[in-house]
N, C-alpha and C positions, 0 to 999 in steps of 0.2 A: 504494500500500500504506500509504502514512503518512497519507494521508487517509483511510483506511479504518480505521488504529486510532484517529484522533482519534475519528470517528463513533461507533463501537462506543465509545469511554470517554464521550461524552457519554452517548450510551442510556444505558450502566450508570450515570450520573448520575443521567438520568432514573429507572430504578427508586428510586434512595434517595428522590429526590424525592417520589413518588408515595406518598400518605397513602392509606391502605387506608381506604374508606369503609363504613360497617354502617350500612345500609339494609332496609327491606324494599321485597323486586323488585317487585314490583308498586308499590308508592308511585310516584305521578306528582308530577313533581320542578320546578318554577317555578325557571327559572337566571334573574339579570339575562342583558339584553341589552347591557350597555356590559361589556369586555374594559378591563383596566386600563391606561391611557395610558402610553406607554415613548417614551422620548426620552432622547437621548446623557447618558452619565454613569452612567446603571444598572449596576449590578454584581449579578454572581450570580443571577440572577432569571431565574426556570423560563420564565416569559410571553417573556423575551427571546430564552431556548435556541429555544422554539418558535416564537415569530416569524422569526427568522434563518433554521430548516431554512427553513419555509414560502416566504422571499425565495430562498433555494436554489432550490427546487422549484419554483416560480411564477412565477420570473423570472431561475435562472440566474445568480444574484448567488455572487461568489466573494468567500465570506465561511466563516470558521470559527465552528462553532456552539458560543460559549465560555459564554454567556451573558451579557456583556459589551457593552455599547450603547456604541460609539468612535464615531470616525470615519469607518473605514471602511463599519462599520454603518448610519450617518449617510448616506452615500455612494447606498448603496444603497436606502434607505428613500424618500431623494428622486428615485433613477433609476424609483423603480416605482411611487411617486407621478407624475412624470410622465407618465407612460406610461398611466396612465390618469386621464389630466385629474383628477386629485384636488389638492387646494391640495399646494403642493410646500413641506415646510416642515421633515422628516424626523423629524414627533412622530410616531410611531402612534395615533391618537387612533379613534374610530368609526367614522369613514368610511374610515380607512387597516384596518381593520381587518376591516371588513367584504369591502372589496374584497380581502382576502388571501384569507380563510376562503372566498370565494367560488372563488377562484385557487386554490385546493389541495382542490379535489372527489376523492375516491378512490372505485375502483369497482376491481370485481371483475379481477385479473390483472395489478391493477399492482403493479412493484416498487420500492419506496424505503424511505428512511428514515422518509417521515412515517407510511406502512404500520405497521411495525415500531414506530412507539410509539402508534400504535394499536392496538396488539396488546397491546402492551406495557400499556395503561392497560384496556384489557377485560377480558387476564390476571388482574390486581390487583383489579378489582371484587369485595367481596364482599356475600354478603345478613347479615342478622342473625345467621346461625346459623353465619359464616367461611365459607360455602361458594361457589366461584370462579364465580359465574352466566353469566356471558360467555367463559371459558375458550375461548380459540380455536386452541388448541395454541404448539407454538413460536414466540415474537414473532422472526420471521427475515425481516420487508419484504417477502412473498409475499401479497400480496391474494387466498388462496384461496378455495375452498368453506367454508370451517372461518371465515373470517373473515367473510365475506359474511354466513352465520349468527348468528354473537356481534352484528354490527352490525345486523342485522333484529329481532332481542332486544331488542336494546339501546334502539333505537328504538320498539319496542314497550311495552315494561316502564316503559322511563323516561322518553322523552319522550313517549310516547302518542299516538302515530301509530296508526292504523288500519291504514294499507298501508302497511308501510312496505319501504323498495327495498332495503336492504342499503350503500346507497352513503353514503359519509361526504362529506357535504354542510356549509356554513356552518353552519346550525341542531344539526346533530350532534356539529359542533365544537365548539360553545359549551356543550353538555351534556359531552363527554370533558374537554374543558380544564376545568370547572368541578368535574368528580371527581379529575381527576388534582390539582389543588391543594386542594380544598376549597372555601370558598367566596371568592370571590373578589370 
């Protein structure tokens, strides 16, 4: 229970975090491909909230997601670097990076937290005119029909995918992460 109100206080973190972006939906949107480099000592930094759930989810690391790059963060950066033969070094750097977003694929019926702010950051998109384009109902960690939609949009609109599958993929990550901060 006490880890489940940390969770729910970072989420609601994450809302404050999340810059409402005014775009037009249809605009096809060019994000970099390099994710900002995080390594021990960072404080307060959204990229590190999300990197930590991600080592949660992808590897199980028992870690609170304070956003705070310690130690123990440290710890674990280099256990899942190991793990998949990446230089063990505990920066997050491109290749640490890429190997996560690839380790934290979401598809329809899963339930978590990285769900849940995926919802949460599609909730908050809006177009030019304030209006919620991706609205996928309640951001409650439920990978339903309602979110599989917002996510097929989303893909659609803004990155410009032709087919696109619904599933939050690496490439989808780096267009949500890049709305949910800005640019980055």
């Amino acid at each position: 229970m006490k880890k489940m109100k940390k969770t729910i206080a970072i989420l609601c973190m994450f809302l404050i975090c999340i810059q409402l972006i005014t775009i037009v939906a249809s605009a096809k949107i060019t994000v970099p491909s390099k994710l900002p480099t995080l390594r021990r000592g960072e404080k307060s930094n959204y990229f590190v909230k999300v990197m930590q759930m991600m080592l949660v989810h992808s590897n199980g690391a028992d870690l609170d997601c304070t956003g705070t790059f310690g130690s123990k963060t440290e710890k674990e950066v280099k256990k899942f670097q190991k793990k998949y033969d990446l230089d063990v070094d505990g920066i997050v750097g491109p290749k640490t990076w890429s190997k996560l977003l690839s380790k934290c694929k979401l598809k329809e019926n899963d339930k978590n937290d990285l769900v849940k702010l995926v919802q949460t950051i599609l909730n908050e998109y809006r177009d030019k005119n304030g209006v919620k384009v991706y609205y996928c109902g309640k951001a409650n960690g439920v990978f339903n029909s309602s979110t599989k939609k917002a996510v097929k949009l989303f893909q659609k609109e803004i990155i410009g995918d032709d087919d696109p599958t619904g599933i939050v993929d690496a490439k989808t990550w780096r267009y949500l992460l890049y709305f949910a901060c800005g640019a980055y």
